[in-house]
C-alpha positions in Angstrom: 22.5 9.9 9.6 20.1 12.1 11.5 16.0 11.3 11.4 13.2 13.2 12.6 9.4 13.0 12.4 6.8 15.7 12.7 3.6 14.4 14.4 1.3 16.7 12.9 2.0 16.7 9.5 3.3 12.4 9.1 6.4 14.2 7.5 9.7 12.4 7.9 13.2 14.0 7.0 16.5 12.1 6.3 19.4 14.0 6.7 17.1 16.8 7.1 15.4 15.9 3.5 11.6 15.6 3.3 10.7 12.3 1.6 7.5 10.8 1.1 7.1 6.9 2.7 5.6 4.7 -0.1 5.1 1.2 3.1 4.5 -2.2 3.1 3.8 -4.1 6.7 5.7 -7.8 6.4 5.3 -10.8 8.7 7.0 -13.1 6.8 7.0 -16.3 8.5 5.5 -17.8 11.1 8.9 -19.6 12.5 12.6 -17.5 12.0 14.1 -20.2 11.5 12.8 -21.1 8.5 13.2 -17.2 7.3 17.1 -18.1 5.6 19.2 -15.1 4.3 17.6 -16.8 0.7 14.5 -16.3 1.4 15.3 -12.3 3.1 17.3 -12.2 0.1 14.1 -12.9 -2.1 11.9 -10.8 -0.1 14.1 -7.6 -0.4 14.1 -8.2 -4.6 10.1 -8.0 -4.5 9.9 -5.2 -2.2 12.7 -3.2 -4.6 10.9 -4.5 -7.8 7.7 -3.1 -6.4 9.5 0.2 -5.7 8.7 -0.2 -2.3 10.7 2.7 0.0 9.7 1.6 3.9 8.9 -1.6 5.9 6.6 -1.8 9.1 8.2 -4.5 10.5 4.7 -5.8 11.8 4.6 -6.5 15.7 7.5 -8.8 16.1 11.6 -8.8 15.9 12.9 -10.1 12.9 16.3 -11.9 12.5 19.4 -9.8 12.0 19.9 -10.6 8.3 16.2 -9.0 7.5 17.5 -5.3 8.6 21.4 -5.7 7.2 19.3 -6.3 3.8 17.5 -3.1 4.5 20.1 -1.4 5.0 22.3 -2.5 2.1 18.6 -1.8 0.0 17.9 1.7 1.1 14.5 0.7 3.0 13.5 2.3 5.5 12.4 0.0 8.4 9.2 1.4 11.0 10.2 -1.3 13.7 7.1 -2.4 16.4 7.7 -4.0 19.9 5.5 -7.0 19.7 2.9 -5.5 22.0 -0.3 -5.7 20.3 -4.3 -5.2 22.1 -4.8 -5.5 26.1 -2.6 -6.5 28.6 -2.4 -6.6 32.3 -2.9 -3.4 33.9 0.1 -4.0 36.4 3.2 -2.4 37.2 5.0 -5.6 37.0 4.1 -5.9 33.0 5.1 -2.3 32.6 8.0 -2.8 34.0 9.2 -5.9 32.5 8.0 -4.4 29.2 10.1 -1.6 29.5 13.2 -4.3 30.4 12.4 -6.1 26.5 12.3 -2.5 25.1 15.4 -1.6 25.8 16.7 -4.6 24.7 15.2 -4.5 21.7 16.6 -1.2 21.3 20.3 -2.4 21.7 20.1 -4.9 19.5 18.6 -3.1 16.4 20.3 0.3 17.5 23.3 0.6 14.7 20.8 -0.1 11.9 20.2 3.0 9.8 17.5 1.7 8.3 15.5 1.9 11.4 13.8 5.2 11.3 11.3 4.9 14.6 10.4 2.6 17.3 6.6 2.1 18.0 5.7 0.5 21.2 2.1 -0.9 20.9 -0.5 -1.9 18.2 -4.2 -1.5 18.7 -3.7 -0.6 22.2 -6.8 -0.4 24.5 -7.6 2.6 26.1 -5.8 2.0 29.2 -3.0 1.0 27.7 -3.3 4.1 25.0 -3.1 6.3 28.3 -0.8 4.8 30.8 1.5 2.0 29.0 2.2 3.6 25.9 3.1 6.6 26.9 5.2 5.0 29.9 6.9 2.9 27.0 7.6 5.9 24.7 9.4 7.6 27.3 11.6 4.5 28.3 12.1 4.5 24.5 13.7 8.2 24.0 15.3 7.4 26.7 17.2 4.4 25.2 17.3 6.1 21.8 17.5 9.5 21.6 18.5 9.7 18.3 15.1 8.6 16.5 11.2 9.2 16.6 9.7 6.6 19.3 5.7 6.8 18.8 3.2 5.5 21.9 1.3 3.4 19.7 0.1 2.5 15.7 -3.4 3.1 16.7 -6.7 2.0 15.3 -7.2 5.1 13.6 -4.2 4.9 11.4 -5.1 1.4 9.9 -8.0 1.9 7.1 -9.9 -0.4 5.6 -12.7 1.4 3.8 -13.5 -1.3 0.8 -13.0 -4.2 3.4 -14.2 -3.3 7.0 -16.3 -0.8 6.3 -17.3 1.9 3.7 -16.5 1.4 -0.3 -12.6 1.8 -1.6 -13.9 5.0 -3.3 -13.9 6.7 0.3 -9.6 6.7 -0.6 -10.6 9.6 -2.8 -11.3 11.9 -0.2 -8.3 10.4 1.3 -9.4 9.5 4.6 -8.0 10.6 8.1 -4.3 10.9 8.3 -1.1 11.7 8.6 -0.1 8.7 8.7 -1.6 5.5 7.8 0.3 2.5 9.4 -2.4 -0.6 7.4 -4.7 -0.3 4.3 -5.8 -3.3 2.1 -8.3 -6.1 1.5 -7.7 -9.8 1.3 -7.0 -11.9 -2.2 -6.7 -15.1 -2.5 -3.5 -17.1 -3.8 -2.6 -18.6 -7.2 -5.2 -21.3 -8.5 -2.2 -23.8 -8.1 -1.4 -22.8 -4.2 -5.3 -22.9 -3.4 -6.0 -26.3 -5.1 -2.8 -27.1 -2.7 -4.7 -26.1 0.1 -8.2 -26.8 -0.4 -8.3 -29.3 -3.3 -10.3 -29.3 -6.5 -14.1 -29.9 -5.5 -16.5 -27.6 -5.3 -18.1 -25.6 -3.7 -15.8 -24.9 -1.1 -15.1 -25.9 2.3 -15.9 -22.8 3.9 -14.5 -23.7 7.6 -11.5 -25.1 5.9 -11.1 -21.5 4.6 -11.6 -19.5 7.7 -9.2 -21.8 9.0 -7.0 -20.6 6.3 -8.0 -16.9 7.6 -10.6 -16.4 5.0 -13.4 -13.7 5.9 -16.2 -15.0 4.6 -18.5 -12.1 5.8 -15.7 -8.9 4.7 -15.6 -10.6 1.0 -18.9 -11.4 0.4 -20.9 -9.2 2.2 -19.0 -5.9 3.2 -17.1 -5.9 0.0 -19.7 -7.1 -2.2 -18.0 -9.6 -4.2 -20.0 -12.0 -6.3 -20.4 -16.0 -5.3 -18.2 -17.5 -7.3 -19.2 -20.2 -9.3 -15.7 -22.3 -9.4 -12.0 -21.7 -8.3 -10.8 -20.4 -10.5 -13.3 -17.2 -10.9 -12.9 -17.1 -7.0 -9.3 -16.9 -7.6 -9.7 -13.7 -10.4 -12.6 -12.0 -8.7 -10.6 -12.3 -5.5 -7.2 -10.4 -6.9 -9.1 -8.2 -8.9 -10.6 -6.6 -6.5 -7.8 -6.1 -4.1 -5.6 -4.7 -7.0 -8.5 -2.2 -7.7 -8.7 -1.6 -4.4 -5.0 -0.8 -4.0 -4.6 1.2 -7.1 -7.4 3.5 -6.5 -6.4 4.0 -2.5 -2.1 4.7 -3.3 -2.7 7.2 -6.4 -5.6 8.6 -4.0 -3.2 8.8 -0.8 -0.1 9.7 -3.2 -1.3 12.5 -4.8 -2.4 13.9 -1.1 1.3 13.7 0.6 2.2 16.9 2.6 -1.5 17.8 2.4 -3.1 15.3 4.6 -0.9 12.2 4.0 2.9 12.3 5.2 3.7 7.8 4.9 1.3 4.9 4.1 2.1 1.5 4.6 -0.3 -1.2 2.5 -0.9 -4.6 5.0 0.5 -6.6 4.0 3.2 -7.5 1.5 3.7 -11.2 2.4 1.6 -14.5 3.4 3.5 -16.2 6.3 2.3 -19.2 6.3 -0.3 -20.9 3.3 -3.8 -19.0 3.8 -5.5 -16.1 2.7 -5.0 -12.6 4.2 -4.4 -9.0 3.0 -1.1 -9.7 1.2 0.1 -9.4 -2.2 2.7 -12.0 -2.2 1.4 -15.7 -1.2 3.6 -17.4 1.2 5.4 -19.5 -1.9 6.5 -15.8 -2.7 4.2 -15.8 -6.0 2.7 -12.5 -6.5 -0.6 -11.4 -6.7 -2.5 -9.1 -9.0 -2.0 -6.2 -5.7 1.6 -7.1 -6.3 1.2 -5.6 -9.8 -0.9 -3.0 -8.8 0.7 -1.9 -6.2 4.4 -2.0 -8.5 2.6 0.6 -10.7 1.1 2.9 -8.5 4.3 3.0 -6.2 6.3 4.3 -9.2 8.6 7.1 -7.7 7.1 9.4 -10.9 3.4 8.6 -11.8 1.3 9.8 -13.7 -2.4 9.2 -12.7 -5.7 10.0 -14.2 -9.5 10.9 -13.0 -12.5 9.9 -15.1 -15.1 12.4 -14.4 -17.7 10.4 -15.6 -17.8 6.6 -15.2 -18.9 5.6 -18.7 -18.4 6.4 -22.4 -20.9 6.1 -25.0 -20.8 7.4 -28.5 -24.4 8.2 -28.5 -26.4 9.6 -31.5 -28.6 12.4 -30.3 -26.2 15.4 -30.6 -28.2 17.4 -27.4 -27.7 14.3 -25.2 -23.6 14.0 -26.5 -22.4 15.5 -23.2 -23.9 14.0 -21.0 -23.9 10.4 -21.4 -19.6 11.1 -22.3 -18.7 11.8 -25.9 -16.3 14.0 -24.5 -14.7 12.5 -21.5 -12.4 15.3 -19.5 -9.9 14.0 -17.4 -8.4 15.1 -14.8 -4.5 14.7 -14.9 -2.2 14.3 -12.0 2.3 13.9 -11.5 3.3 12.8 -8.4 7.3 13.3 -8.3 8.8 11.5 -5.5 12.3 11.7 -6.7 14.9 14.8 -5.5 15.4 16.4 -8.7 13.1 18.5 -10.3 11.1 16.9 -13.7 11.6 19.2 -16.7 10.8 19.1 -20.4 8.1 16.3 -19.8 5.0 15.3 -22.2 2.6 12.8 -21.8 0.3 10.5 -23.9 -2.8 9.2 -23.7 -4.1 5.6 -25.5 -7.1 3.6 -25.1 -6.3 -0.6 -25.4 -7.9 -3.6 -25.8 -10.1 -5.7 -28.3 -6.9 -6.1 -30.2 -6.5 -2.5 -30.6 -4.9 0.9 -30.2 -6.6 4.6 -29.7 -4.3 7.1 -29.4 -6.6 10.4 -27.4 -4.2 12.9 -26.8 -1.0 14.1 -26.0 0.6 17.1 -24.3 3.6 18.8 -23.3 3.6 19.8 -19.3 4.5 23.3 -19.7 6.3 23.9 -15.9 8.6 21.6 -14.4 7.1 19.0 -12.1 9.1 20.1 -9.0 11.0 18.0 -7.1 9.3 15.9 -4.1 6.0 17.2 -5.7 2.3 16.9 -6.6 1.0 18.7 -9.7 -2.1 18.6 -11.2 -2.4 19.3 -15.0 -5.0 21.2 -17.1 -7.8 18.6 -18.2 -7.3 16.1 -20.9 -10.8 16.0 -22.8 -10.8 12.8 -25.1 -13.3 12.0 -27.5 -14.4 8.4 -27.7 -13.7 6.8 -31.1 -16.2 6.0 -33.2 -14.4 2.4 -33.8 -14.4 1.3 -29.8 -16.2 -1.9 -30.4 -17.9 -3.6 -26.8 -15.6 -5.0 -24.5 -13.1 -4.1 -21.8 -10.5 -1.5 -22.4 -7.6 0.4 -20.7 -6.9 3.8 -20.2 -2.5 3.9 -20.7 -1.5 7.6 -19.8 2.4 7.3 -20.8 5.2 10.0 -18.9 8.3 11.2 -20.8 11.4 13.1 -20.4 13.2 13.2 -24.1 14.0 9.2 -24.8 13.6 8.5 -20.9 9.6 6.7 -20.3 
């Protein structure tokens, strides 16, 4: 098989076929021995489940088994040499560096799963200027046959809605073209966290930084509420990394070949019991991301825009428009599969409060194209009169004949 990667655009081509990365970083244990062929075996049904397409194998070698599962799956595998921040600015390091390169290289080489080697993470300037590209060139020497990048620099790894900024920045769909981390932390199951921290409250807070809780990022940067017991920390906790995911893939999707050529969410699993940026805890239990993430990494999605945040039925008829009788949105189909999508419709329903509004439904006149973004006349809905308080969901339903 034959890969290539054009720097400019983040596009990747198999066999000299565009397709569009939807990535997951994994560190899945802290020891290797304790990462058995069972638990690879596991870890390769999640990631398929959750259509999941790539792997960043995150800043360390992995045991053999981890990339023959790859292989037999289909994912593609972004492999790092565990380089990662400063390092001595000697000749010596560079050197024996590019020694555990090249044997990196050897080892992994007749995996065709392995699209790319990257030889730093979060490199310092120095090392961004001399060791990197000193690395990449040792690299492409070893391997000609693959992309080898310098580094997965800071700028590729986004955390608006965690570090900095609010997760609504993904709809501008920020920087580019690729994006090597994006996510926010969540905490694990009710069950896994009594495990870890017990039942009392309020909370240890050392014990959780310990953990790898950020105290400051969840409370203060992303604005969650204090919590008033475990288990609302627990559901405000994977709430708002699942929004947070949802809104940044469909953002990033519906962007590829534009400004977005491969994204890759950090991360997909705990490896060890604490609380980081994952969406699978370390007792492989998935959290509401997981879900989240599942849907929005369908290979054909359909997505949806509210223009305005809030609908109201409202009785002055001059003041209907504006505070959202009619609510118009704005309709996207991402097509990641190789075939084009013809003869499709799609529906529209309202749920919850124990019922079912059905808003609209349309035929999609042209053929989605294959490997492609389309973006369909607005949908404008009218809010029933029968919508009752409470918390609803907007179900926008794909479908080709019998096939949903």
């Amino acid at each position: 098989r034959t890969i290539t990667l054009e720097e400019q655009t983040g596009e990747w081509r198999l066999n000299g076929v565009r397709f569009f990365i939807r990535g997951t970083n994994i560190v899945p244990d802290m020891w290797l021995a304790h990462y058995t062929p069972p638990r690879i075996a596991q870890d390769i049904k999640l990631l398929r489940d959750a259509h999941v397409n790539g792997v960043r194998v995150c800043v360390h070698m992995n045991r053999d088994e981890l990339y023959q599962e790859l292989d037999r799956a289909g994912i593609v595998a972004w492999q790092d040499f565990p380089l990662q921040w400063d390092y001595t600015h000697s000749d010596a390091l560079m050197q024996e560096a590019a020694r555990q390169l090249r044997d990196m290289i050897r080892q992994f080489y007749n995996h065709p799963s392995i699209i790319t080697w990257v030889c730093q993470n979060e490199s310092t300037a120095y090392n961004v200027n001399v060791l990197d590209p000193f690395l990449a060139r040792v690299g492409a020497q070893e391997d000609s046959s693959r992309p080898v990048r310098p580094v997965s620099a800071f700028n590729e790894h986004i955390y608006d809605g965690w570090y900095e900024n609010d997760f609504h920045n993904y709809r501008t769909a920020p920087r580019g073209p690729i994006i090597s981390e994006l996510g926010a932390q969540a905490l694990p199951s009710l069950e896994e966290v009594h495990e870890m921290f017990g039942d009392s409250w309020p909370p240890d807070w050392d014990k959780l930084a310990y953990h790898d809780f950020q105290y400051q990022q969840t409370f203060k940067d992303a604005k969650l509420p204090m919590p008033s017991s475990w288990p609302e920390f627990v559901e405000n906790s994977q709430r708002y990394q699942a929004d947070l995911l949802k809104y940044a893939i469909e953002h990033y999707r519906r962007a590829k070949y534009t400004r977005i050529g491969s994204f890759f969410q950090f991360q997909f699993i705990d490896c060890w019991p604490s609380i980081t940026w994952s969406v699978v805890s370390y007792a492989r239990r998935p959290k509401l991301g997981y879900f989240a993430m599942q849907q929005a990494f369908q290979p054909v999605l359909i997505e949806a825009d509210l223009d305005r945040a809030v609908w109201s039925r409202g009785k002055d008829p001059q003041h209907l428009a504006e505070v959202g009788l009619s609510v118009p949105l704005g309709l996207w189909v991402i097509n990641d599969e190789h075939q084009a999508l013809a003869g499709a419709a799609y529906e529209v329903h309202l749920r919850g409060q124990g019922k079912d509004f059905a808003l609209g439904s349309e035929a999609v006149k042209e053929a989605i194209p294959a490997d492609g973004v389309v973006e369909l006349p607005k949908l404008y809905c009218t809010l029933p009169a029968e919508v009752s308080p409470g918390g609803y969901q907007l179900v926008l339903t794909l479908k080709q004949g019998a096939k949903t």
